[in-house]
C-alpha positions in Angstrom: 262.0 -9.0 261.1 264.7 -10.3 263.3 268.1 -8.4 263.4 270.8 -11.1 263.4 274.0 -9.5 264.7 276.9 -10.3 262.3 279.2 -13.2 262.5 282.4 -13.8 264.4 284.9 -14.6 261.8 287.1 -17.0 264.3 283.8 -18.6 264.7 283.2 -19.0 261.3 286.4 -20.2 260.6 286.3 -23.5 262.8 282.6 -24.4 261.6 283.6 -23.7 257.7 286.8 -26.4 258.5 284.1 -28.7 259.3 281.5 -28.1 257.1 284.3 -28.8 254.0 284.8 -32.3 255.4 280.9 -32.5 255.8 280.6 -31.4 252.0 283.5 -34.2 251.1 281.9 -36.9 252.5 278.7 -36.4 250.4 280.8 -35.6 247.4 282.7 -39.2 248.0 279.3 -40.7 248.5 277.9 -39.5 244.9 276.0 -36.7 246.0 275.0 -33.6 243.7 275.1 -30.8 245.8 272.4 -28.8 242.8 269.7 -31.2 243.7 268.0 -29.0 246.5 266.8 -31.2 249.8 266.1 -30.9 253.6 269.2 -29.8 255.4 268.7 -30.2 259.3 270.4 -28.1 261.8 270.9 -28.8 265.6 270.9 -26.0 268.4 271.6 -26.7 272.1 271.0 -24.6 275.2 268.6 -22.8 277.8 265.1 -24.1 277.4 263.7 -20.6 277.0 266.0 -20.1 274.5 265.4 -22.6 272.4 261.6 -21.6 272.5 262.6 -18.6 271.6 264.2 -19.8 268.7 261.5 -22.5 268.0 258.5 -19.4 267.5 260.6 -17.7 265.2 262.3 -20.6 263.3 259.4 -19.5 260.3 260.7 -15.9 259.9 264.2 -17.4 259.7 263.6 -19.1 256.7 263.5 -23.3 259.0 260.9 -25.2 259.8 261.1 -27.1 263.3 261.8 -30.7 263.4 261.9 -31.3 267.5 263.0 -30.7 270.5 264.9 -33.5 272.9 266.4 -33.9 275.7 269.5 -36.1 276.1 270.6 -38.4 278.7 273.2 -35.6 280.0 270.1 -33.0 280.1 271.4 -30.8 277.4 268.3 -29.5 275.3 268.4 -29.5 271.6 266.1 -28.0 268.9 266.5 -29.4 265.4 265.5 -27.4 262.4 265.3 -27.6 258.8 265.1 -25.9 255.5 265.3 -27.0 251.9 268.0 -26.1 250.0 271.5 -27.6 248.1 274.9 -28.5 248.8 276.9 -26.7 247.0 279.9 -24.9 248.7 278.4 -21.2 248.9 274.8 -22.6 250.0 276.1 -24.6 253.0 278.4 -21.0 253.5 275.2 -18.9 254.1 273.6 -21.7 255.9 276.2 -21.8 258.4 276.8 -18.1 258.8 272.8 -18.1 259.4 273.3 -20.3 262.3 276.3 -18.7 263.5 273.7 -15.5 263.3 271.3 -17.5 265.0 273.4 -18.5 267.5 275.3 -15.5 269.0 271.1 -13.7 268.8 269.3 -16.4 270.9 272.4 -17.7 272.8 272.5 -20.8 272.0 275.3 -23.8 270.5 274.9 -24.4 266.9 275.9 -27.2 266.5 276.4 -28.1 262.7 274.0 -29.6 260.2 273.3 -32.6 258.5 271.3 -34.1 255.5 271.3 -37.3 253.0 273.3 -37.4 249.9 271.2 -37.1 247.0 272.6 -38.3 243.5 268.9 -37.3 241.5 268.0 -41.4 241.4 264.5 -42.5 243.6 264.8 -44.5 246.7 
């Protein structure tokens, strides 16, 4: 089992800001935030970080979506998990990555998913 290290609160204060205007913007588009769904998560950094990352992404409780490259070079690593929306969800999910972050040295670099209002597509 991995040992996370705990999170910095400062750091957790900046992505919680963002994440509230994250979980308004689903909330103005209709979304229920009890109906569970796949929430992605981006990481950026060192190549054999993200590796890292990427072979224990199961343990963590993610499943890996893909790796890219961008124009500028930077590396990502996208993950997801199922889960909801509500406010304390999204609060472990980010103190997870936060977690995740500061252990494999890497950028987290926020998360993102569809809002879901229960109705088919």
């Amino acid at each position: 089992m991995i040992d996370l290290p705990p999170v910095d609160p400062k750091r957790f204060a900046v992505e919680w800001a963002a994440d509230q205007d994250v979980l308004e913007r689903l909330a103005a588009d209709g979304d229920n935030s009890a109906i569970a769904r796949p929430v992605d998560v981006s990481f950026r950094g060192p190549l054999e970080a993200l590796h890292a990352l990427e072979m224990a992404a199961e343990e963590l409780g993610f499943s890996v979506l893909e790796e890219e490259q961008s124009g500028d070079g930077d590396r990502w690593l996208f993950l997801e998990r199922v889960q909801t929306t509500d406010a304390p969800s999204i609060q472990e999910l980010t103190e997870t990555c936060l977690r995740i972050e500061a252990y494999f040295g890497l950028e987290y670099d926020g998360w993102g998913c569809l809002a879901e209002n229960g109705s088919s597509h």
